[in-house]
C-alpha positions in Angstrom: 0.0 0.0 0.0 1.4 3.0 -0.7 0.2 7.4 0.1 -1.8 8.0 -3.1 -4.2 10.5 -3.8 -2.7 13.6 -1.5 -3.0 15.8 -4.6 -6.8 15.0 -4.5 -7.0 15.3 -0.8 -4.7 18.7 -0.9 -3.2 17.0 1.5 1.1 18.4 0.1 4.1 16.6 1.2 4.6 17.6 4.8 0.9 16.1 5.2 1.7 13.2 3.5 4.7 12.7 5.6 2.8 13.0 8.6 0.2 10.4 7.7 2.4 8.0 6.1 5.4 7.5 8.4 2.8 6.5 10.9 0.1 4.3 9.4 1.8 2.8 5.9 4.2 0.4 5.6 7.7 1.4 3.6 10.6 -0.2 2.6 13.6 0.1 4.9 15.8 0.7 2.6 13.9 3.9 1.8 14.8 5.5 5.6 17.5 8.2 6.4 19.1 7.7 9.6 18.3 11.9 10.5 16.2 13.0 12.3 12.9 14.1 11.1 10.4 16.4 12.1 7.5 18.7 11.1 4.3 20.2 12.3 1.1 21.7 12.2 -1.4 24.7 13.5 -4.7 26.1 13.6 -5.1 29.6 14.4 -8.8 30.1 14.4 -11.9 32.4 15.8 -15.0 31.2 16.2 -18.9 32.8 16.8 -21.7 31.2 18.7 -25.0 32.8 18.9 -26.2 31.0 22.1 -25.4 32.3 25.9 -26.0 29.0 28.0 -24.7 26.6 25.6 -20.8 26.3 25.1 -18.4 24.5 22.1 -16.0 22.4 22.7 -14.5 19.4 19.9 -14.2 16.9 22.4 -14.9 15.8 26.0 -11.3 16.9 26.5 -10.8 20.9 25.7 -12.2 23.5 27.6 -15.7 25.4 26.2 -15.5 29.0 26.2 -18.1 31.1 27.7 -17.3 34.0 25.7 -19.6 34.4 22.0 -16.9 34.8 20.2 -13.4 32.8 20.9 -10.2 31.8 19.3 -9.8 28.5 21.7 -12.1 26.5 20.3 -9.9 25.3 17.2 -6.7 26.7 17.3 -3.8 24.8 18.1 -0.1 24.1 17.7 1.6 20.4 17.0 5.2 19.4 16.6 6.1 15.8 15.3 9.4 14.0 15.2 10.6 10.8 14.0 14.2 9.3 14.5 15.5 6.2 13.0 17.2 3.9 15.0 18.3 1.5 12.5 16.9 -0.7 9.5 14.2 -1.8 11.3 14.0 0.3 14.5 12.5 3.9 14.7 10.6 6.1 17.5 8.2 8.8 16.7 6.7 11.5 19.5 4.2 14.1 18.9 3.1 16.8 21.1 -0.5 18.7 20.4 -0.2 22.1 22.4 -4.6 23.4 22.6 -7.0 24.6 25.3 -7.1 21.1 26.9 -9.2 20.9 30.5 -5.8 18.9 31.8 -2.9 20.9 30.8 -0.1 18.8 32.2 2.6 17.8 29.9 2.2 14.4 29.8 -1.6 15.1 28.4 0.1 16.7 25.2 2.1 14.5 24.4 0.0 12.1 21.9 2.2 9.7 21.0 5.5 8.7 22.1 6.4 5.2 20.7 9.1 3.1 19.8 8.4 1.1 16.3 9.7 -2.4 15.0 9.4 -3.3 11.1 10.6 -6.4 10.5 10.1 -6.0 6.8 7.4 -4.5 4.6 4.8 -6.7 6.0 4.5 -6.3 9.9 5.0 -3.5 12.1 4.9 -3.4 15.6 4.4 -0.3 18.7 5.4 -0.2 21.7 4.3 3.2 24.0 1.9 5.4 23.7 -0.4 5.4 20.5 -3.5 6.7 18.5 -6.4 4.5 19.8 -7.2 3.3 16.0 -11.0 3.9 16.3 -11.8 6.2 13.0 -10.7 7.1 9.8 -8.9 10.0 10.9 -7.0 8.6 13.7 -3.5 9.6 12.5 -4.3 13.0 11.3 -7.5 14.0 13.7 -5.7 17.5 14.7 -3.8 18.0 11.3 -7.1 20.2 10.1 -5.4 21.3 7.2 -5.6 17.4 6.0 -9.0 17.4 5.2 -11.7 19.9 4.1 -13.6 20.9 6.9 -12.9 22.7 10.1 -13.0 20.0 12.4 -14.2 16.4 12.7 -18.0 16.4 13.1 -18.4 16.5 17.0 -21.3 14.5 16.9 -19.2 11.4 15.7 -15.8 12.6 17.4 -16.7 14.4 20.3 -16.5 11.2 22.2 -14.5 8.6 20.6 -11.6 11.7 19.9 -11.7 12.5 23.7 -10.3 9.0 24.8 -8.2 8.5 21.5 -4.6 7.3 22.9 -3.4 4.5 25.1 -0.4 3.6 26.8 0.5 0.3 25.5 0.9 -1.6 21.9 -0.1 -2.4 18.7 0.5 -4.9 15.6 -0.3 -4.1 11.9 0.0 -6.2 8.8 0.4 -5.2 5.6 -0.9 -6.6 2.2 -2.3 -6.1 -1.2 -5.3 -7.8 -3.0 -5.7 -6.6 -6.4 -5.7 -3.0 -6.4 -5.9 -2.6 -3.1 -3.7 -2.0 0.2 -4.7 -3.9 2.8 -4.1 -3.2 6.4 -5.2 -5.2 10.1 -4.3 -3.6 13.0 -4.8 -5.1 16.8 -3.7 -3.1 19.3 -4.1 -3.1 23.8 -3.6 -0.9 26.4 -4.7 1.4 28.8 -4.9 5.4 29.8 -6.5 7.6 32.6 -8.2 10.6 31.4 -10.0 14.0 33.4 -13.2 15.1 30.6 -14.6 18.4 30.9 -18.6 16.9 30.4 -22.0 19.0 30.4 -22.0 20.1 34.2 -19.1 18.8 35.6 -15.3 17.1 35.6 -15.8 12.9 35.1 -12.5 11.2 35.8 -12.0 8.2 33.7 -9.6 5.0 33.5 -10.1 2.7 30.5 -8.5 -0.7 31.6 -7.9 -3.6 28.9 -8.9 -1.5 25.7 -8.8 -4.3 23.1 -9.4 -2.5 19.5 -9.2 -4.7 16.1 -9.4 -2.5 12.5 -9.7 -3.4 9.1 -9.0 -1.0 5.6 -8.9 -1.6 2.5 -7.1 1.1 0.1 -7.2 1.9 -3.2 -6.5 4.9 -5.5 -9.7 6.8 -5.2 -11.6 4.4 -2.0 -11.1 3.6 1.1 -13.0 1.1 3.6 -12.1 1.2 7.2 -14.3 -1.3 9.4 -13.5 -0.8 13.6 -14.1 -2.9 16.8 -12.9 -2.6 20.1 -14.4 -2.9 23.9 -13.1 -1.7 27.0 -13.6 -1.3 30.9 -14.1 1.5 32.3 -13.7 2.8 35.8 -13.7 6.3 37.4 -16.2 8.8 38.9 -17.3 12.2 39.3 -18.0 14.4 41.9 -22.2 15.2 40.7 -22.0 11.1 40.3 -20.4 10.4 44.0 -23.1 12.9 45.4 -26.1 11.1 44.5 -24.9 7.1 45.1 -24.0 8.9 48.7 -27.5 10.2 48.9 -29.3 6.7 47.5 -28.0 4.7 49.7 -29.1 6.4 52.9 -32.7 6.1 52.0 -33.9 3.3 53.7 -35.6 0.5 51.6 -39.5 1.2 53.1 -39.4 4.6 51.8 -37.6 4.3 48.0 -37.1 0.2 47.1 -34.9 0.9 44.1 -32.7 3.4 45.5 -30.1 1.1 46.4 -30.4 -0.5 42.6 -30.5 3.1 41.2 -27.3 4.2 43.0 -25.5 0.4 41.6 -26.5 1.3 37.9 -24.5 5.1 38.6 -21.1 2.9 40.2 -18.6 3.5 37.4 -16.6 0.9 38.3 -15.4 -1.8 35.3 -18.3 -1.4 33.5 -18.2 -3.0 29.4 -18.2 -0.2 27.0 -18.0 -2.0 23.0 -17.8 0.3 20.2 -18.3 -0.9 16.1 -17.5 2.0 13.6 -17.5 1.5 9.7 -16.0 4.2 7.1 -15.7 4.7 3.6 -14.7 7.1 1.6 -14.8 8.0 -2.4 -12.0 10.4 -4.0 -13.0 10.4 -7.3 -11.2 13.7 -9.2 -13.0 17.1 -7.7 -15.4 15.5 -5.9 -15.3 13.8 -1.9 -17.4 11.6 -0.5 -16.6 10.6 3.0 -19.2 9.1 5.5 -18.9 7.1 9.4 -21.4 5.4 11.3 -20.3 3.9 15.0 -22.4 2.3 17.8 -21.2 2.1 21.4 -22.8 0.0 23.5 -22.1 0.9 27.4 -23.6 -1.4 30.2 -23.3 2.1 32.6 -26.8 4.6 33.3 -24.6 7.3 33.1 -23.6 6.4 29.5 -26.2 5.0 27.7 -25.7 2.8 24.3 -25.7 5.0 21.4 -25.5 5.6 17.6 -23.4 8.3 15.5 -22.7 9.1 11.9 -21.7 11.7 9.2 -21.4 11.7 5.6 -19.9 15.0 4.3 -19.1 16.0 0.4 -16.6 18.1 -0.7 -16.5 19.8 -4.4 -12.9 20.9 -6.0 -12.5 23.6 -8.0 -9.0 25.0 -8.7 -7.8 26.3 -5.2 -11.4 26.5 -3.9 -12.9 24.0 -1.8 -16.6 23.9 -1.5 -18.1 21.4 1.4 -21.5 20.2 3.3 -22.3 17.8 6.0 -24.8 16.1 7.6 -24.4 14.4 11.4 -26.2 13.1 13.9 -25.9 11.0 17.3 -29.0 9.4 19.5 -29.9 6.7 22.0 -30.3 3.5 20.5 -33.0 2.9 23.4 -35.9 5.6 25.4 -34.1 7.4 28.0 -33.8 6.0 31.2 -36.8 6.4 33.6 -36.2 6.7 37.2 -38.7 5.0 39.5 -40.2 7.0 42.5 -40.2 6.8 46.0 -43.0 4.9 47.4 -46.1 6.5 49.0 -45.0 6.2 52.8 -42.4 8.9 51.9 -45.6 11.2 52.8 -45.0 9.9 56.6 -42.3 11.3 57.2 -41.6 14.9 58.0 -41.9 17.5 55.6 -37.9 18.5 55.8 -37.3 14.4 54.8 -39.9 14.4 52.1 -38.4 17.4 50.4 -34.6 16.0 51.0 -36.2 12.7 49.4 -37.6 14.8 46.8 -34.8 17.0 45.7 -32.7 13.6 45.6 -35.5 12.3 43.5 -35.0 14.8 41.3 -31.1 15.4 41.5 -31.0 11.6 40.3 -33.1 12.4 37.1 -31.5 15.0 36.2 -27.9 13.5 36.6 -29.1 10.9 34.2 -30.4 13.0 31.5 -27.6 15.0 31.3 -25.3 12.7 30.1 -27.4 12.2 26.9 -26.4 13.3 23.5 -29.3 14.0 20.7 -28.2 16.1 18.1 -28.1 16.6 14.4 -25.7 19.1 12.9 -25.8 20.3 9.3 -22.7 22.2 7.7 -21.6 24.3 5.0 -18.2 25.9 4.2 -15.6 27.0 1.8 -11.9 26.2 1.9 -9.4 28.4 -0.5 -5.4 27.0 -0.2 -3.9 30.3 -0.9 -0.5 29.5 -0.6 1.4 26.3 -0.4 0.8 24.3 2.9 -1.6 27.0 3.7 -5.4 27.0 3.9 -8.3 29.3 4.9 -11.7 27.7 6.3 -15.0 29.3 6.8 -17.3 26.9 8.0 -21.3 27.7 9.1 -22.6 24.9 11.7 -26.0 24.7 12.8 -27.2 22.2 15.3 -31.0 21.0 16.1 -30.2 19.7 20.0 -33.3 17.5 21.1 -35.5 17.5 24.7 -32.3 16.8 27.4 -29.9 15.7 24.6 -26.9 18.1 24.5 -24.1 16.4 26.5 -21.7 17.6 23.7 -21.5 21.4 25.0 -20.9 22.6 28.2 -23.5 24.0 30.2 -24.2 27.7 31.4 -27.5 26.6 33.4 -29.7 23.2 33.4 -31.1 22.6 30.0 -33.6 20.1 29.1 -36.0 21.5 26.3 -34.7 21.5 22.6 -32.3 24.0 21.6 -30.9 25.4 18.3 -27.2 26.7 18.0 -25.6 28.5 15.2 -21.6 28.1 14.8 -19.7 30.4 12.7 -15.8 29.9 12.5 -12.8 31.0 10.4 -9.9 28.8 10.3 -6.1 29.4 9.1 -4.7 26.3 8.9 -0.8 25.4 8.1 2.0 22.5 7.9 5.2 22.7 8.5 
C-alpha cells in the first residue's frame, strides 16, 4: 500500500509525511538515519450565537463562555521521528490546545518506539492513536481534510479517549488493487473530561481494538471494533450514590439499585464504527457510522454518523455535512419513592424529593441528541496553507446536549448557530 491521492485530498508533502510515516508500511531501505520532524497549527476564531450553551470538539478541551473565541480550534503540533536502525524507529508528537488537563504528559499524543521487520509487519510499543476512526492519524492536522473540524457528533467522544499507553501490531498486504491493512492493538490510559455540568474522571482498563481498511487509489474502507472497561467517577455522580444509599428501603425500594446502575466501576463499554470514503477527481465523498454500547446509566448505548461531500475547483474548496448522534433505546426512567415517603416529616420528604430529582436530572444530562448540518468553503492560498470558513447549525433534542458545556440546566430543545474562520498550516 502505498500514500496516493494527496494531490486529490490537498493533503502536500509535509501532510503526506505526517500520515504516512505513521500508518503505511515502507521499505527500509527507503529511511535516512536523521532525524525528522515537522508540524502543524490552527489559528482560528469562532462565533456562537447562544449564551448558555458552550463549544467544545471533544470531552477533553475547555468550552469557552465568551460568543466569540479563538480557543475552540486553534492549536499548535510538533512531530518527530528518528531512525534507530533498519528496522527500529521512535516517533513523538506533542499537540499544544486549550485542553481541561494541561499537564505535559496530556500533550504529548504519542510517544512510541516502532519495529518493522520487513514490509509486511509492524509493531508499537508506548503510547499510541487508539485506531477507532478514519482520521486517527491525522484528527488534529485540520489542514488534512476539508472541513474545520471532525464532526463532533461522531468525534466528540471517541476523539476524547483516542490514545493509550501500551501496543499495537499491523500487517500489511495487497489484493488486487488494493492496500490492505489489520491492525490489533491493547492498552490502557487515565483521562480528566470536561462533560456538560461537571469534571468525570475516567480510566479505560484492557482497551482491546481490532481494525480493518482496504485502500485503493480513489476508496477507502475502514471497518472498527474494540471494547473496554471503564472505571472512574465524578463528583455530581459520587453525590447522589452517597444520597441513594441512605434512603432506607421502606421509603424508595430501588434506590439502592438506582445508586449500583450510577457505580462507574469496570463497566463493558463495545464500540463498532464502519467508514468509507470516495476520492473520485474534484469530488469527496466521505461518510462514518459507529455504535457504542455501554452497560453504565450514566452512559447509555448510542449511535453516530456523518457523511460529508466536498467539491474541488481549482484552489477553492466547497463542502456540506450532515451528522447526527442518538440513543439507541428511550431514555432511562427513574422509578419514584413509594407513598409512605408522605409519613415522614416535611424536611425528609423534600430532601427525598430533591434527591428524586437530582438523580433524574444526573441521568439526562449525560445524553447526547443532536443533528448538525454544515456548509463551508476552503481556499489554499499558498502552499501548505489554507483558509476555512465553516457555518454549523445544530437542532439539539429534549435533554440531549451532552456535547456542549453547560451555562445553566437545559432540558427543552435547543438550536445553535456556529460560525468559524480557520487558518490552517503544515510545516
Amino acid at each position: 500500500m502505498k500514500c496516493s491521492g494527496t494531490n486529490r485530498q490537498r493533503r502536500l508533502s509535509t501532510v503526506a509525511l505526517l500520515y504516512c510515516s505513521v500508518s503505511s508500511p515502507i521499505a527500509v531501505a527507503e529511511f535516512s538515519p536523521e532525524f525528522d520532524w515537522s508540524g502543524f497549527a490552527t489559528l482560528g476564531i469562532t462565533y456562537r450565537d447562544h449564551h448558555d450553551l458552550y463549544f467544545h470538539r471533544d470531552y477533553g478541551l475547555n468550552a469557552a463562555e465568551q460568543h466569540i473565541t479563538m480557543k475552540t480550534d486553534s492549536l499548535l503540533g510538533v512531530q518527530g521521528n528518528v531512525m534507530l536502525s533498519d528496522h527500529w524507529d521512535a516517533m513523538g508528537q506533542v499537540v499544544l490546545q486549550d485542553q481541561y488537563d494541561s499537564s505535559v504528559e496530556n500533550a504529548l499524543q504519542w510517544l512510541f518506539i516502532r519495529y518493522r521487520p520487513n514490509n509486511n509487519w509492524a509493531i508499537r510499543v508506548g503510547r499510541l492513536g487508539l485506531d477507532l476512526y478514519m482520521m486517527t492519524e491525522y484528527r488534529n492536522v485540520d489542514y488534512a481534510y476539508p472541513w474545520s473540524r471532525p464532526f463532533t457528533e461522531f468525534y466528540g467522544l471517541t476523539s476524547s479517549i483516542s490514545r493509550i499507553d501500551g501496543a499495537d501490531v499491523s500487517y500489511f498486504t495487497s489484493l488486487g488493487h488494493f492496500g490492505l491493512e489489520f491492525k490489533l492493538a491493547y492498552g490502557s490510559n487515565d483521562f480528566m473530561l470536561q462533560g456538560a455540568d461537571q469534571v468525570v474522571n475516567l480510566s479505560l482498563n484492557g482497551n482491546l481494538a481490532f481494525t480493518a481498511s482496504a485502500r485503493s487509489d480513489a476508496l477507502l474502507l475502514r471497518f472498527a471494533v474494540a471494547q473496554t472497561s471503564l472505571s472512574g467517577n465524578s463528583e455530581l455522580g459520587d453525590q447522589v450514590i452517597a444520597g441513594l444509599n441512605q434512603i432506607p428501603a421502606p421509603f424508595w425500594p430501588e434506590a439502592s439499585a438506582i445508586a449500583d446502575e450510577f457505580v462507574l466501576d469496570n463497566r463493558r463499554v463495545n464500540y463498532y464504527a464502519l467508514g468509507a470514503q470516495y476520492d473520485w477527481g474534484q469530488w469527496l465523498l466521505q461518510s462514518e457510522l459507529g455504535y457504542t454500547q455501554s452497560s453504565w446509566a450514566f452512559f447509555q448505548s448510542s449511535w453516530s454518523g456523518y457523511v460529508a461531500l466536498a467539491y474541488r475547483h481549482q484552489d477553492l474548496t466547497w463542502y456540506g455535512g450532515i451528522s447526527h448522534i442518538s440513543l439507541t433505546e428511550d431514555r432511562i426512567e427513574v422509578p419514584p419513592p413509594s407513598s409512605l415517603v408522605k409519613y415522614l416529616p416535611e424536611t425528609i420528604q423534600t430532601q427525598i424529593d430533591d434527591l428524586y430529582q437530582g438523580t433524574s436530572d444526573a441521568l439526562n444530562s449525560a445524553i447526547a441528541e443532536q443533528t448538525g448540518y454544515s456548509l463551508g468553503v476552503r481556499w489554499d492560498f499558498y502552499p501548505m496553507m489554507a483558509l476555512k470558513l465553516q457555518w454549523d447549525h445544530f437542532e439539539i433534542g429534549d435533554y440531549g446536549s451532552s456535547l456542549w458545556q453547560r451555562g445553566r440546566p437545559i432540558v427543552d430543545a435547543q438550536q445553535v448557530n456556529l460560525v468559524s474562520l480557520n487558518w490552517n498550516l503544515v510545516f
